[in-house]
N, C-alpha and C positions, 0 to 999 in steps of 0.2 A: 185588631188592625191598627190603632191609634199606639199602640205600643210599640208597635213591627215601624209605623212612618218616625216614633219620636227615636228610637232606636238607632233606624238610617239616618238620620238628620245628624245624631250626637255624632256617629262615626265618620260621618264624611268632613263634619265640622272638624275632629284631631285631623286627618288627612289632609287636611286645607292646612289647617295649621304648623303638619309638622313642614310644610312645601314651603310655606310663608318665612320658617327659622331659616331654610338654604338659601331665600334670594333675598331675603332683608334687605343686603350692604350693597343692592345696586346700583344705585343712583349715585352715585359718586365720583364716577370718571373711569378710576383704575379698579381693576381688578386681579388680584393674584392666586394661582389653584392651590400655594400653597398657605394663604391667609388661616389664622395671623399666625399660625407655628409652623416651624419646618426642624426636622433635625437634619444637619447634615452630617455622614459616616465617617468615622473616627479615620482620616489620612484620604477618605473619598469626597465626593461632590455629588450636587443634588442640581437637578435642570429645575428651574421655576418659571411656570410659563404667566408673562406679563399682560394683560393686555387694556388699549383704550377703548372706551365705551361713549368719549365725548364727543365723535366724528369728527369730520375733517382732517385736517394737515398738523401734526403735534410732536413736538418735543419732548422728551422725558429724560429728568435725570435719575438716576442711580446711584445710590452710593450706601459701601457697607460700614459699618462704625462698632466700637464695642461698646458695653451699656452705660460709659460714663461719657460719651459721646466724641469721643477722638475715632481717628481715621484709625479701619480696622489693617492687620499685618500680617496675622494669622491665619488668616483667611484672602483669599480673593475671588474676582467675578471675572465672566468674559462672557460678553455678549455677541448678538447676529449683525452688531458694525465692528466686531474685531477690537472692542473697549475690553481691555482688562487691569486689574488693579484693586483699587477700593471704589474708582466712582467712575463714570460714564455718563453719554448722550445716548439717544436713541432718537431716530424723528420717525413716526409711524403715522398711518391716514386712512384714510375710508377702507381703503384696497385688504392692506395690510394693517391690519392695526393691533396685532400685537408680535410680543418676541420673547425669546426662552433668554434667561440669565441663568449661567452655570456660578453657580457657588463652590470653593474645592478650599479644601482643610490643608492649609500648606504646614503650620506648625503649631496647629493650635492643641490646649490639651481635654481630656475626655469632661466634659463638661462647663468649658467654656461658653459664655449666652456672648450673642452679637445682633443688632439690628440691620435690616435693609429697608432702605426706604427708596418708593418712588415718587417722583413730583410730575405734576404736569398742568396745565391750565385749564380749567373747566370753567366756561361761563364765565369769562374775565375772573374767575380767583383761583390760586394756587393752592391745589388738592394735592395731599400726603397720603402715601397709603406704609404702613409699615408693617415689617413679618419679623419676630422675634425669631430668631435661630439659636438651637442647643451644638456643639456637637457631640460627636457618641450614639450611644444604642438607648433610645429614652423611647421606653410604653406609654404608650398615652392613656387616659384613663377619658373616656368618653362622658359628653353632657350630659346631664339628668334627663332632657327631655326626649334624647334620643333613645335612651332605654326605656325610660318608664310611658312615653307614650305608645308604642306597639305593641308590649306587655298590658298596659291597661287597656288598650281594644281587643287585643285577644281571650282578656280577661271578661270584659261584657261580652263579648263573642259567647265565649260558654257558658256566664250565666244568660244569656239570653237564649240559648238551645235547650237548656235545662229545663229553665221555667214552662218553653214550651213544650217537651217533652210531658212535662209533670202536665199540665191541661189537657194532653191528649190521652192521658192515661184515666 
């Protein structure tokens, strides 16, 4: 019995854990669904949805850049106030508090990296949040913890069925 409670405890302690790696980066203002990578399609565009988590009434700027930090060409954005180009406002608030930015591959080539950044004010100090962009057709290759933690519970899963299998026998 003392095996079966230490057992549940470890398992539910990775389940907390792996819940903990997806909501880390919240406290911070912004948040973006495509943090921190996005690829966008080699001649296509990619919607990024933005949103504020500071409440209230807020401003936010935008703006895309390439990695040596000039205003980007090859790319552009157009947002839900009709901004497009490399940079943009946005003002969003309690009601609405967030907005999709379209990213679109105007001449860029199959592997070019770009930055987007947004800014906004949290608690009287200006919070950045920034998404590296590839574009092209790019595999991602997933964290460590996201594979090896589900595999290592399913892995005490069955030495734990074993063990007691072999007791009952």
């Amino acid at each position: 019995m003392k095996n079966k409670i230490v057992m549940i405890t470890a398992l539910l302690a990775v389940m907390m854990a792996m819940v903990g790696i997806a909501i880390a980066d919240i406290g911070s203002g912004i948040l973006m669904d495509k943090y921190p990578n996005a690829t966008i399609p080699d001649g296509g565009s990619i919607p990024i949805t933005i949103t504020w988590i500071g409440g209230g009434s807020q401003t936010l700027h935008w703006y895309l850049e390439n990695i040596d930090g000039t205003a980007a060409s090859e790319i552009t954005g157009s947002d839900d106030e009709a901004n497009s180009g490399a940079d943009g406002i946005v003002s969003v608030d309690d009601e609405d508090n967030n907005f999709v930015l379209t990213v679109s591959d105007v001449s860029a080539s199959v592997g070019d990296e770009f930055d987007l950044t947004v800014c906004g004010n949290y608690r009287s100090i200006e919070n950045c949040k920034k998404v590296s962009m590839t574009t092209g057709l790019i595999i991602g290759i997933p964290e460590f913890p996201t594979v090896a933690l589900p595999v290592a519970a399913v892995l005490g899963l069955v030495f734990f069925f074993q063990q007691r299998k072999n007791k009952n026998e």
